[in-house]
C-alpha positions as CSV (number, residue, x, y, z in Angstrom):
1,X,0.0,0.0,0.0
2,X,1.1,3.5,-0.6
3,X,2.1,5.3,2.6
4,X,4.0,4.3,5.8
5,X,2.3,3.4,8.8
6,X,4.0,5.5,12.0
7,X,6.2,7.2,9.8
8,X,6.8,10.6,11.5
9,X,5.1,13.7,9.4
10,X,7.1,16.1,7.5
11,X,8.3,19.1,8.5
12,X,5.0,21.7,7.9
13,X,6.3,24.7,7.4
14,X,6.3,26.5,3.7
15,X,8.4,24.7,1.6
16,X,11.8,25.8,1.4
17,X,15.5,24.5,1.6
18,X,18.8,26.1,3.2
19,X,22.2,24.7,1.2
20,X,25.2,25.2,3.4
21,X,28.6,25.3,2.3
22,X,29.7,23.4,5.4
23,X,28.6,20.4,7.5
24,X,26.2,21.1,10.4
25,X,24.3,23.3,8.5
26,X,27.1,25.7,8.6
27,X,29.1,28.3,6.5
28,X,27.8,30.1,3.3
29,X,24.3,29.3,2.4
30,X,21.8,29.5,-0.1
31,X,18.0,29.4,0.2
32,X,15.9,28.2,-2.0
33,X,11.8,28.2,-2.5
34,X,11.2,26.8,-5.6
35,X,12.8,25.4,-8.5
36,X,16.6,25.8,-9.5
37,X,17.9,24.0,-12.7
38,X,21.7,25.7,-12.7
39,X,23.2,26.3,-9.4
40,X,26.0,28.2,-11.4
41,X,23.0,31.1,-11.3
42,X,23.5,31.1,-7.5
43,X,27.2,30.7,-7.4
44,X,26.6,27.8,-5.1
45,X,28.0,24.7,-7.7
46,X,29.3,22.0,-5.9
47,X,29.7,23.6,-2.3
48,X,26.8,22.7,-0.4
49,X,27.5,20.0,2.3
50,X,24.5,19.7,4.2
51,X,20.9,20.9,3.7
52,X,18.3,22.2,6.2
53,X,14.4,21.1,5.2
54,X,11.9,23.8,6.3
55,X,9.3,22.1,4.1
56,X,7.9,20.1,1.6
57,X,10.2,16.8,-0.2
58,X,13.1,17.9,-2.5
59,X,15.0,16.2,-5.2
60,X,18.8,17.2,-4.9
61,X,20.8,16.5,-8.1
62,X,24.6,15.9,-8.8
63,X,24.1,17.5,-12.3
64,X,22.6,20.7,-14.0
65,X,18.7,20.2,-15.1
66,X,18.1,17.7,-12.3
67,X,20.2,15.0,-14.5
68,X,23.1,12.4,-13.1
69,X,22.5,11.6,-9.8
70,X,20.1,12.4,-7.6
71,X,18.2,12.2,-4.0
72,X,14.9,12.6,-2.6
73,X,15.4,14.6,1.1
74,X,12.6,15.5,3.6
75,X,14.5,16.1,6.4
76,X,17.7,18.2,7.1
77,X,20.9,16.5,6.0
78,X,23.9,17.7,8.1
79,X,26.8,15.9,6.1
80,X,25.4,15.5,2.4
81,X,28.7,13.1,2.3
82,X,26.2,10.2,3.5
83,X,24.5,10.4,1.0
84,X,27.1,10.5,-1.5
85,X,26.8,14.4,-2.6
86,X,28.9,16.4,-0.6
87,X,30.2,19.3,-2.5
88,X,28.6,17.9,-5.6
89,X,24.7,19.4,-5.7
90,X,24.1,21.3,-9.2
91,X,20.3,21.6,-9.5
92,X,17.4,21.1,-6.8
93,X,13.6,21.2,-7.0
94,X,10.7,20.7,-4.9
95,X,8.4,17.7,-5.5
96,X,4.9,16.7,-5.5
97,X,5.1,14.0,-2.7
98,X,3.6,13.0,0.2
99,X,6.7,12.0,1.5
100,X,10.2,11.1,0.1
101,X,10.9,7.8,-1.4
102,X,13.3,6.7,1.7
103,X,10.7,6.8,4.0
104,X,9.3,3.7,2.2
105,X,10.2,0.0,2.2
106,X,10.8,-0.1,-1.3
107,X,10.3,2.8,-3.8
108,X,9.8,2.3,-7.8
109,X,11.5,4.9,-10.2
110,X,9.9,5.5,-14.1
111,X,13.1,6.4,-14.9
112,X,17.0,4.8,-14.6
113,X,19.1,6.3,-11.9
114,X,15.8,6.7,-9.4
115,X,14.6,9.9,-11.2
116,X,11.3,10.6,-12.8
117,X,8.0,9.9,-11.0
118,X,7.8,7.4,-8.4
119,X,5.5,4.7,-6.1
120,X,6.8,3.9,-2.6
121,X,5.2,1.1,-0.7
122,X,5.9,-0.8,2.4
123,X,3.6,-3.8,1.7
124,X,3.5,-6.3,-1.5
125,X,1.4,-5.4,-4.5
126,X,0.1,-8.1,-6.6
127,X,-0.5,-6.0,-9.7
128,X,0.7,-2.7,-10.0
129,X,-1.6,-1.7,-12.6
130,X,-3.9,-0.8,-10.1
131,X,-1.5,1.9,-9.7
132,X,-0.8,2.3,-13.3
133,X,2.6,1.7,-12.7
134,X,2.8,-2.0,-14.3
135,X,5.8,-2.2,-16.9
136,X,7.2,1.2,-15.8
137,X,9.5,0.9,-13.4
138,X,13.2,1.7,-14.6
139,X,15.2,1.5,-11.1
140,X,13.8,0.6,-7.5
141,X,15.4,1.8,-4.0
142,X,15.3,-0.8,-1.4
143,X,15.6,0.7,2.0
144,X,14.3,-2.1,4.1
145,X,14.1,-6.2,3.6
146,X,14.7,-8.3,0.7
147,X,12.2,-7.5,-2.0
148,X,11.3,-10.4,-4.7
149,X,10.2,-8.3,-8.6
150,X,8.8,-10.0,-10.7
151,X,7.3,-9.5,-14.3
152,X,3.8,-10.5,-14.4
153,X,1.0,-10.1,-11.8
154,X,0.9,-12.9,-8.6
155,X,4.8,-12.8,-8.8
156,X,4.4,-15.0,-12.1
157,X,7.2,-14.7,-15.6
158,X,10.6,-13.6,-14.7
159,X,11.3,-12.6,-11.0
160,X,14.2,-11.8,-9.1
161,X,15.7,-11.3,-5.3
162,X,16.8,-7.6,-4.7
163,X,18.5,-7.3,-1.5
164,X,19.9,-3.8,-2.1
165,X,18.8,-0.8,-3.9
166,X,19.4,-0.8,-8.5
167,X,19.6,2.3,-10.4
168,X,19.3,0.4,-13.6
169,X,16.5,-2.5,-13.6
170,X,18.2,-3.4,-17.5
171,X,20.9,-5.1,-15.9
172,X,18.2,-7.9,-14.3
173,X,16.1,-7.9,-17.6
174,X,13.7,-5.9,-16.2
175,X,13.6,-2.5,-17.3
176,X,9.6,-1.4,-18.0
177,X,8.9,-5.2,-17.0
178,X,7.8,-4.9,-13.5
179,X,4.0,-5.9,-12.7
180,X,4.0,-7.4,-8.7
181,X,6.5,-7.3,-5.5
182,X,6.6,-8.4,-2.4
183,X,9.0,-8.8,0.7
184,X,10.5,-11.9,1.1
185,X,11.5,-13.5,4.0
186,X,14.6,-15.7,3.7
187,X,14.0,-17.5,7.8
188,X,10.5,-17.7,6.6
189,X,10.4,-19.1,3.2
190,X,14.2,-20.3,3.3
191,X,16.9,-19.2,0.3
192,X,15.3,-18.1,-3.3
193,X,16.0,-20.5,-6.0
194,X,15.4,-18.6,-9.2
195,X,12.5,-20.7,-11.5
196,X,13.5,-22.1,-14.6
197,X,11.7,-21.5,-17.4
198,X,9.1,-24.9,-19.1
199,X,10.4,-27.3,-20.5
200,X,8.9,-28.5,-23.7
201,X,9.6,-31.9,-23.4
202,X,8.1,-34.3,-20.5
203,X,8.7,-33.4,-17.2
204,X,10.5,-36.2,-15.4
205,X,10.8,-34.9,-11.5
206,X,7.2,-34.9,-10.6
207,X,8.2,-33.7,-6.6
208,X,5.0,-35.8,-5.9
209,X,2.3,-34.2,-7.9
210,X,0.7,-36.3,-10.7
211,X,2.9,-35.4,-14.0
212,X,1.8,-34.8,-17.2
213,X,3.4,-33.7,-20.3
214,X,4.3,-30.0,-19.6
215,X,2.8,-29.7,-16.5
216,X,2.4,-31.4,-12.8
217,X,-0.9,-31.6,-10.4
218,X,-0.3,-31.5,-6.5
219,X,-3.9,-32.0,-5.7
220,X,-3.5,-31.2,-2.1
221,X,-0.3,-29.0,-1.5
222,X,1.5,-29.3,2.0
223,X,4.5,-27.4,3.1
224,X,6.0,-29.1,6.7
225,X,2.9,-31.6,6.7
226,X,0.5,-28.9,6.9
227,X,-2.2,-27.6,4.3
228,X,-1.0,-24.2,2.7
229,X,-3.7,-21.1,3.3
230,X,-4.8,-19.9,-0.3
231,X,-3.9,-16.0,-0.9
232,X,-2.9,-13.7,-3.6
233,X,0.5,-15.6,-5.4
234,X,0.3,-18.9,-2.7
235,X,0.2,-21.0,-5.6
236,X,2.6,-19.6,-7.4
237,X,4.8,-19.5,-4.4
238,X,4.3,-23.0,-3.8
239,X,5.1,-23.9,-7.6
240,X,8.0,-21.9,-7.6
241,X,8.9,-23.6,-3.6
242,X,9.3,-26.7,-5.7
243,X,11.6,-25.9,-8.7
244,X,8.9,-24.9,-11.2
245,X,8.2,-21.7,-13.0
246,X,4.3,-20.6,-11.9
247,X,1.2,-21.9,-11.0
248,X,-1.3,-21.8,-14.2
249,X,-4.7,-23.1,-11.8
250,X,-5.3,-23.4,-8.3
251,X,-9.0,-24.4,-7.1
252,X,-10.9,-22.1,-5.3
253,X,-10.8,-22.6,-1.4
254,X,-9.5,-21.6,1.6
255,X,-6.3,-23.8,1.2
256,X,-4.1,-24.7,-1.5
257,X,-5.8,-27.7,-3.6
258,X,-5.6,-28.9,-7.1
259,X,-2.7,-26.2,-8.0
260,X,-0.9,-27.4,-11.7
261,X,2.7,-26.0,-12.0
262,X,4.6,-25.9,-15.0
């Protein structure tokens, strides 16, 4: 879901920024109340080393026209250095957010290098096109947990583990390819095994469901002797639990029964 439960509020205040030329929010400074695409206009290029928030969520770029690289702040920074952009701030602008991107579990970017518009969430989504943000995403920024992202809806087609954050989703395959994620836990669901694609021919390791010739049928899936609770991706989870690529039926019902993998 969008938002973050207990998150603290942002400041309130009109929005505004205060680039110092020194850590602490000390030295030279600059303040700012709207947009500033050259910081050459200021004579302020690369010198600001911390930042003090008096309101609203800024974007902070390492580049001129809020290009290279750049971060989302909602809160004073005292030593931009943490961050990676001390002495190296060339554009900022204020934008339309709630709250920043870091304050989220996991934040999607519609364009490479986490710029452009973006969803944060802190719980999985299914289908993102309820967002309309399916097949967008160009870069995500974990800041919490392991996320699994996959390509279709139910954390079906091509997924992968992200344990840290990507500024470039084309180096997974992924790039404008992300419908569905979700936290994973590894002491919970135990280390990801990446599904393998069908096979075309037979399938020969049936993991005791009743095979057929592209596909096999666990009629009453268990996980640790027990009956697995139906939900939004369970079979899928389950197929993929068992070296398979996705679940393609699952009866209805409050647990798992009569699931085919393939």
């Amino acid at each position: 879901q969008r938002g973050g439960g207990g998150r603290p509020d942002l400041p309130s205040g009109p929005p505004g920024i205060t680039l110092y030329a020194d850590t602490n929010l000390r030295g030279e400074a600059v303040e700012l109340t709207g947009d500033q695409p050259n910081f050459n206009l200021l004579r302020f290029n690369d010198k600001a080393r911390s930042i003090d928030v008096r309101g609203g969520v800024w974007m902070v770029c390492a580049d001129g026209n809020y290009k290279g690289r750049c971060e989302y702040i909602d809160r004073p920074v005292r030593n931009l250095g943490e961050i990676g952009l001390s002495g190296a701030i060339s554009s900022a602008k204020r934008v339309p957010y709630d709250k920043g991107p870091r304050s989220y579990d996991i934040a999607l970017f519609a364009d490479g290098n986490y710029g452009g518009a973006f969803l944060g969430f802190d719980e999985g989504v299914a289908d993102l096109s309820q967002y309309r943000f399916n097949d967008t995403a160009s870069a995500i920024m974990i800041n919490r947990g392991d996320w699994l992202v996959c390509e279709h809806a139910d954390y079906r087609g091509q997924c992968e583990l992200l344990e840290a954050s990507t500024g470039n989703l084309s180096t997974l395959g992924l790039n404008d390819k992300i419908t569905s994620i979700r936290p994973y836990n590894v002491r919970r669901e135990g280390p990801w095994r990446r599904p393998t694609p069908p096979v075309t021919g037979p399938i020969r390791d049936t993991h005791g469901g009743f095979e057929g010739e592209q596909s096999v049928f666990f009629p009453a899936p268990t996980s640790n002797g027990r009956r697995i609770s139906d939900g939004v991706g369970a079979a899928t989870r389950f197929c993929q639990g068992m070296g398979f690529y996705e679940a393609v039926y699952k009866a209805p019902g409050p647990v798992l029964s009569d699931v085919v993998c393939r």
